[in-house]
VOGU-3710 file (C-alpha; in Angstrom, 3 decimals, decimal comma):
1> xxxxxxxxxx> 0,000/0,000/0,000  1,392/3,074/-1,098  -0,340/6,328/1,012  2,011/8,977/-0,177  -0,053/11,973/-2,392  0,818/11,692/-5,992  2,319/15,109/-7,314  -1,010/15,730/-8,887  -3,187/15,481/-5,440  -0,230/17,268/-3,000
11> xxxxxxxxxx> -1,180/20,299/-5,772  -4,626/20,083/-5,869  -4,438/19,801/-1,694  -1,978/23,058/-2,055  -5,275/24,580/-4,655  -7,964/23,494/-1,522  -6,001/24,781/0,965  -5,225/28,077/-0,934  -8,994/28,696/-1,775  -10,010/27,864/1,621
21> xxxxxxxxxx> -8,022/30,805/3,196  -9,509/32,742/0,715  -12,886/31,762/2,271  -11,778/32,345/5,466  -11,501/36,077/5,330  -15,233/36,297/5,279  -15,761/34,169/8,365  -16,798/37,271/10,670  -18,674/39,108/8,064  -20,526/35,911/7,768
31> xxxxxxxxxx> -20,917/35,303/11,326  -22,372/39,242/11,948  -24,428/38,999/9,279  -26,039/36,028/10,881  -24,789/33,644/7,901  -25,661/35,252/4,283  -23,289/37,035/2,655  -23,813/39,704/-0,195  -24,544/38,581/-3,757  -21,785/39,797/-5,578
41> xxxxxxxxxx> -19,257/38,283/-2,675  -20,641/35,302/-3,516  -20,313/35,872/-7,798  -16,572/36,710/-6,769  -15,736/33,606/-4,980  -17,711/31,895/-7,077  -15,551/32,542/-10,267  -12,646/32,480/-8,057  -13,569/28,638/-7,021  -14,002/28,053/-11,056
51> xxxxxxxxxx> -10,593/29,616/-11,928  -9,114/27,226/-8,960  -10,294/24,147/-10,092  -11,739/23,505/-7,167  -15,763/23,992/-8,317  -17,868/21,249/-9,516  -15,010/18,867/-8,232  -17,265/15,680/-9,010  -18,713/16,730/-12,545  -16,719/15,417/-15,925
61> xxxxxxxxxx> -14,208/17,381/-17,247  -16,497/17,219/-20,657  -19,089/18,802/-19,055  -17,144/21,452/-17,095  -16,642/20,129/-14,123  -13,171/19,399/-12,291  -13,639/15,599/-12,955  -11,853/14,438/-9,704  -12,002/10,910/-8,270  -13,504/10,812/-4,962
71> xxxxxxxxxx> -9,972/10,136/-2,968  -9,224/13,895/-4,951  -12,711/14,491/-3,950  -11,949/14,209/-0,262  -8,696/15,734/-0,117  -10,463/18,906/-1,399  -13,368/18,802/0,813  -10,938/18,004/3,707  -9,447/21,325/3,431  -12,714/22,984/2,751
81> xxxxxxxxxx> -14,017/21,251/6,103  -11,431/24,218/7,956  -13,651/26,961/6,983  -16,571/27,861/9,321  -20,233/29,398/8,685  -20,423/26,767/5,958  -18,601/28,718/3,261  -17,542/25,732/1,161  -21,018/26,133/-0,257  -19,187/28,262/-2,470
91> xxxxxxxxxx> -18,113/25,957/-4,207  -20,790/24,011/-5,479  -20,553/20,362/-5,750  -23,700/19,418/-7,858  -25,735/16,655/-6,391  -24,024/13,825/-8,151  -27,336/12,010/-9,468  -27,447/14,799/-11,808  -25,041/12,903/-13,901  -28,028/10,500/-14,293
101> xxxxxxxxxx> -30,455/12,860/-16,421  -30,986/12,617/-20,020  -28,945/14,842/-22,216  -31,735/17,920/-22,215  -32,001/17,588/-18,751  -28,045/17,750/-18,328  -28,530/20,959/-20,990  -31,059/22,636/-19,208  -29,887/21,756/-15,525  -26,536/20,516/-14,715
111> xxxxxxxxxx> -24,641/22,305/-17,505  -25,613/25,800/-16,228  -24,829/24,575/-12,507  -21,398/23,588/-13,344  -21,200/26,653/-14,753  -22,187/28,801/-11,726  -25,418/29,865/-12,986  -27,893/27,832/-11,291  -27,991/26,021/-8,042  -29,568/22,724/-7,064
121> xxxxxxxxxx> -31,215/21,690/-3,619  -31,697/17,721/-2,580  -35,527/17,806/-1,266  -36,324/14,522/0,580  -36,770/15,277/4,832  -40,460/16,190/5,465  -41,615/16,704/9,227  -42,852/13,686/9,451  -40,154/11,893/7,528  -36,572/12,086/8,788
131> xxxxxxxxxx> -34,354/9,085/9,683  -37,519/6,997/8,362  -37,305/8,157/4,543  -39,845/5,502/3,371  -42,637/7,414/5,685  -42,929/10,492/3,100  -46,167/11,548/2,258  -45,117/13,504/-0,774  -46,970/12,448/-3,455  -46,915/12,647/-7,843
141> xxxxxxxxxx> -49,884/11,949/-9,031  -49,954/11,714/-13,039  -51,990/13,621/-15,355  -51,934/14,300/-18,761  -48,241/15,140/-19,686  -46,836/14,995/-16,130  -46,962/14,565/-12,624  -48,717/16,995/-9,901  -46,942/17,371/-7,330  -48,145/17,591/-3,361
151> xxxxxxxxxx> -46,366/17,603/0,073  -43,923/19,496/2,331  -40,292/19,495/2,501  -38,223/20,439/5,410  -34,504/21,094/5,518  -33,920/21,713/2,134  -30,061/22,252/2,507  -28,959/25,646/0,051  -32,967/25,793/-0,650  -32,655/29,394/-0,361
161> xxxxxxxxxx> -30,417/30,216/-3,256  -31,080/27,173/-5,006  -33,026/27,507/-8,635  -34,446/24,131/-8,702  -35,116/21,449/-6,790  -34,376/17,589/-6,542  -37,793/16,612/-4,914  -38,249/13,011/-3,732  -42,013/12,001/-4,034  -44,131/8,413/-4,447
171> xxxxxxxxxx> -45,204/8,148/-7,676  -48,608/6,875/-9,205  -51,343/4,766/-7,512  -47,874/2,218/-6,801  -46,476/5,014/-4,565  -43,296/4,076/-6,605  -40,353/6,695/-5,111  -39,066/8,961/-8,021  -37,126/12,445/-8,194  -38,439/15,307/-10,033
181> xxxxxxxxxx> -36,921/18,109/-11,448  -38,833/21,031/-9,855  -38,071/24,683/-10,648  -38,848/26,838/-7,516  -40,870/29,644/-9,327  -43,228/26,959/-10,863  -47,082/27,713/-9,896  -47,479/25,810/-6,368  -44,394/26,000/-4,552  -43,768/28,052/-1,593
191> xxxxxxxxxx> -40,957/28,899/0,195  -42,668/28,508/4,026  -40,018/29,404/6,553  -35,672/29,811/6,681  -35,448/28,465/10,679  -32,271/29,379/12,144  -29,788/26,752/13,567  -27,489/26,829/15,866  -24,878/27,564/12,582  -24,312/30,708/11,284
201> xxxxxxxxxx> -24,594/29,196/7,826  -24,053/31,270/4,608  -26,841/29,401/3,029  -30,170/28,740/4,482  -32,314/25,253/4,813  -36,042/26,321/4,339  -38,994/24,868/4,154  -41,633/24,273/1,099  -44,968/23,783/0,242  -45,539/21,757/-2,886
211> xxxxxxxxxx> -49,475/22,236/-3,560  -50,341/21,154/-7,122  -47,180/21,734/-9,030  -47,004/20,437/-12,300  -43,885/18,479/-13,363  -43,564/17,410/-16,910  -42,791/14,080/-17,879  -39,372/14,752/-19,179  -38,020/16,254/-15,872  -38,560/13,205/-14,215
221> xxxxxxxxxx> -35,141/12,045/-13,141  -33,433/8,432/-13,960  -36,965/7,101/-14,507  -40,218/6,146/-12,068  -39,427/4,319/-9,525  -35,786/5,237/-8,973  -35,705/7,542/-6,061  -34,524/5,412/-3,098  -31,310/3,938/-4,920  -30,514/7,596/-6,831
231> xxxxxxxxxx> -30,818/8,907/-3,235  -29,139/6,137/-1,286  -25,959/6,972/-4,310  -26,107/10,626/-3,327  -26,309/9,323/0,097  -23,213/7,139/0,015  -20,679/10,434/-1,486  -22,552/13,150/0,660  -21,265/11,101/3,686  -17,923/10,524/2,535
241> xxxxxxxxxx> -17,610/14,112/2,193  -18,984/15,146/5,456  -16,428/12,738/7,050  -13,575/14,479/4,886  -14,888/18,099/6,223  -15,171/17,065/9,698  -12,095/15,768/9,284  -10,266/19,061/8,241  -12,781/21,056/11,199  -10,925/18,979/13,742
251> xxxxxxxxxx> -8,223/19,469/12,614  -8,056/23,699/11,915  -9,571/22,949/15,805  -6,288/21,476/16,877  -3,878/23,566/15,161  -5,576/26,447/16,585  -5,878/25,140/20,277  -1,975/23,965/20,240  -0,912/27,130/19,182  -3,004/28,490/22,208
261> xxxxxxxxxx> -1,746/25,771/24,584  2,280/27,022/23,015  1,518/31,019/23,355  -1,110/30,933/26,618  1,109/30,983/29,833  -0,408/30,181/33,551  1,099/30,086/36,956  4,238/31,080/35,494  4,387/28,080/32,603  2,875/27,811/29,067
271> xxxxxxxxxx> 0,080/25,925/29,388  1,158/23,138/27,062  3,935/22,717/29,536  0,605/20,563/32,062  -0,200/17,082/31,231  -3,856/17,870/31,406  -3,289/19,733/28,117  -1,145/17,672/26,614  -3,348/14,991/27,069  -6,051/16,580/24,996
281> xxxxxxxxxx> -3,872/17,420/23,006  -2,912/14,005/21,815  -6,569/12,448/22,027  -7,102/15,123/19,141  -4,428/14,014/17,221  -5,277/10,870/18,022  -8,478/10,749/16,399  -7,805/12,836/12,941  -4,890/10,669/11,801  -7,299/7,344/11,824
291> xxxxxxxxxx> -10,544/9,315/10,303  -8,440/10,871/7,984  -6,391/7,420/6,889  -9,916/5,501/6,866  -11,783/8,174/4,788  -9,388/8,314/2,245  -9,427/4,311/2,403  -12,917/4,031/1,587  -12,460/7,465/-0,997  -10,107/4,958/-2,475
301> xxxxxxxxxx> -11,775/1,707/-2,400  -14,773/3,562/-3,953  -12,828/4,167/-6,568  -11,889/0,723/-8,046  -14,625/-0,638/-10,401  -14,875/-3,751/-8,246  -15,952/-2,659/-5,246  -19,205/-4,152/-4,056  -21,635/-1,072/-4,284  -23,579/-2,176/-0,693
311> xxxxxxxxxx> -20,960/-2,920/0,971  -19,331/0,494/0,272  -22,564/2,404/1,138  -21,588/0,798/5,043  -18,234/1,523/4,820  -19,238/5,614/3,942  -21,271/5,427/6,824  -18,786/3,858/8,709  -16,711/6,751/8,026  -18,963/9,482/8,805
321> xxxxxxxxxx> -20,003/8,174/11,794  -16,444/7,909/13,024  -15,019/11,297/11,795  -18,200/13,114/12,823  -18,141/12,122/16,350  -14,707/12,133/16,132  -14,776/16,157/15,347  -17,325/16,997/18,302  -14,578/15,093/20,777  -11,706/17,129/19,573
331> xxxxxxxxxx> -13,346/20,665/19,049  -15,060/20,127/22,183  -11,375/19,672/23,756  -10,021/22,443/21,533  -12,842/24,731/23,271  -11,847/23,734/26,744  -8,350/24,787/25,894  -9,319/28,003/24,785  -10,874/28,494/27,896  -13,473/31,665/28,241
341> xxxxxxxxxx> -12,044/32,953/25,076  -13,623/29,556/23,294  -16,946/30,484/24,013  -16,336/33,846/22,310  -17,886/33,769/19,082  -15,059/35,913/17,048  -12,898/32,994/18,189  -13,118/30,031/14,916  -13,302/27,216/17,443  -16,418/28,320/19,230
351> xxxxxxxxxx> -18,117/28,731/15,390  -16,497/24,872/14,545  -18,004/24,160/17,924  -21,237/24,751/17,041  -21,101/23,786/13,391  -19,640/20,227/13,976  -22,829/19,359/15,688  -25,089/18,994/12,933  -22,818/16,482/10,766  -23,938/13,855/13,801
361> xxxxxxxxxx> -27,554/14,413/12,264  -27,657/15,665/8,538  -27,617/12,809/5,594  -27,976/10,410/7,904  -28,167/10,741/12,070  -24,916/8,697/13,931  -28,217/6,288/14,368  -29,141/5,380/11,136  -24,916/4,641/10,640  -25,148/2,367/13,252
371> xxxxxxxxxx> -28,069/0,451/11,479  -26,672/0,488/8,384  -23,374/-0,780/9,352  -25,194/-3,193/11,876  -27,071/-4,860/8,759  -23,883/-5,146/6,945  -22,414/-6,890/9,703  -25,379/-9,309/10,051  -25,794/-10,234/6,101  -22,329/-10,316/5,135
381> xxxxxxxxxx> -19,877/-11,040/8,524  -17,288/-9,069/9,443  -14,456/-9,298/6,994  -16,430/-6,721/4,154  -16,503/-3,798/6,619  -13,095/-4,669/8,521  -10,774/-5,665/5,679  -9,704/-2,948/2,823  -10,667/-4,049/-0,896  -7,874/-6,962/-1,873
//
């Protein structure tokens, strides 16, 4: 096994990390602003993220896109997991079933996303629908030409700058789960409420109201029927990459808190002089290095053509269950080290702090990665989920 970056990815890491500082100048105006910044900030960093190769990352180079792997993939997102107030919305990763539409729906919606036109939003949670995704009540009922379109949508991640939506709804009198293509000025859907979250997030995650909204037949995506494996595939990379970004938020946590520890001095010593501190100061180092060399294991073994497609959907879960709760342990430490000054809110930690949390509940609570992996365990035995691809 060779772990060592090729040339290629230690540049594209030294791209990441570039752009990400870039980012990272807008952290306060972001958190003051209470998350959004202006629209032409945005525009900027937006073309800014094109001209660094670092937009799109898992679109085709044919298309526009950067055309990484998902091991590049990760080593991207890792750095972009540093930033806080969710600014590596930025740049837009495309939900990756959008490779899956026909070639006028790639024309008329992924092309201009890669672009940095247009913005998608993944629309499956509904309040009575969380963790139990087959409980939706959404429905598509067809009618001449189409579908009409009726239910409520919570959490709609970036549904506040988004131009379209990816809505998840039980099609025909079979309640057969499909995705639709929905536009969000179409006749019917409403924008109900932006709650805030304990995140200062640059982008939103609003609720809508889907009351009678006609979707054609041709913006039905990957054909009736489809929706729970074209979500379950968005499902499987989302996670990877939320393990990658918690991943680089512990880490930005640590190098921030042992610079502290080296400058900060107490009863007449630097405080990473007492074994307290040094002792959280290893259990933080502790856990990155094994969520970072597992997530770019399974970034790797996803990869190779023969990896078993079920068996990697555990193993991303496996991943962002670790690094997730992995991240809340070591920012949490990070905090403490900061003392008073980590609860201050101009202070990065206390924002990672708060940020970190959700990753334990969004695609997928630490739960549901539990069950998941538990049902891999029972079906198939140990050796898929403990042993890397051979």
């Amino acid at each position: 096994m060779d772990f060592r970056y090729t040339p290629e990815q230690a540049e594209l890491k030294a791209r990441a990390a570039a752009y990400s500082q870039r980012l990272m100048r807008y952290e306060n105006e972001s958190e003051e602003a209470g998350g959004p910044l202006p629209a032409e900030t945005v525009r900027t960093l937006t073309r800014e993220a094109i001209d660094a190769g670092v937009f799109a990352i898992n679109m085709p180079v044919e298309w526009g896109g950067a055309g990484l792997s998902l091991l590049d993939q990760v080593i991207v997102e890792e750095e972009f997991g540093k930033v806080t107030n969710c600014l590596w919305d930025i740049p837009w990763r495309p939900a990756n079933v959008l490779a899956y539409g026909t070639e006028a729906q790639r024309e008329k919606y992924l092309l201009p996303v890669i672009r940095g036109e247009r913005f998608d939003a993944f629309a499956v949670t509904e309040p009575g629908a969380g963790s139990d995704a087959g409980s939706g009540t959404s429905t598509a009922d067809p009618v001449p030409g189409g579908w009409l379109l009726n239910g409520e949508k919570w959490f709609v991640t970036c549904g506040d700058v988004a131009d379209f939506l990816l809505v998840q709804a039980d099609a025909g009198p079979d309640r057969q789960p499909t995705l639709f293509f929905v536009d969000k000025q179409a006749p019917g859907v409403r924008m109900t409420r932006v709650p805030r979250f304990m995140h200062s997030a640059v982008n939103g995650h609003p609720e809508f109201v889907l009351q009678d909204v006609f979707v054609p037949d041709e913006d039905v995506l990957g054909g009736v029927g489809n929706g729970y494996e074209l979500t379950k595939e968005w499902f499987t990379d989302e996670r990877l990459m939320i393990a990658a970004r918690t991943t680089g938020a512990a880490e930005r946590a640590l190098e921030l808190a042992r610079d502290w520890a080296v400058e900060r001095r107490q009863f007449g010593s630097r405080i990473a002089d007492f074994q307290l501190i040094q002792g959280m100061l290893a259990d933080c180092a502790v856990d990155i290095a094994v969520n970072r060399a597992y997530t770019h294991q399974v970034a790797w073994e996803a990869d190779q053509p023969k990896t078993d497609r079920k068996t990697l959907h555990a193993k991303a879960s496996t991943a962002k269950l670790a690094a997730s709760e992995a991240a809340g342990r070591v920012v949490d430490r990070c905090l403490q080290i900061f003392g008073g000054r980590g609860y201050d809110r101009s202070y990065p930690v206390e924002r990672l702090y708060r940020e970190v949390r959700v990753d334990r509940i969004w695609e997928g609570t630490s739960e549901i990665q539990r069950l998941i992996i538990a049902n891999e365990l029972i079906k198939r035995g140990t050796r898929a989920l403990a042993l890397p691809l051979h």
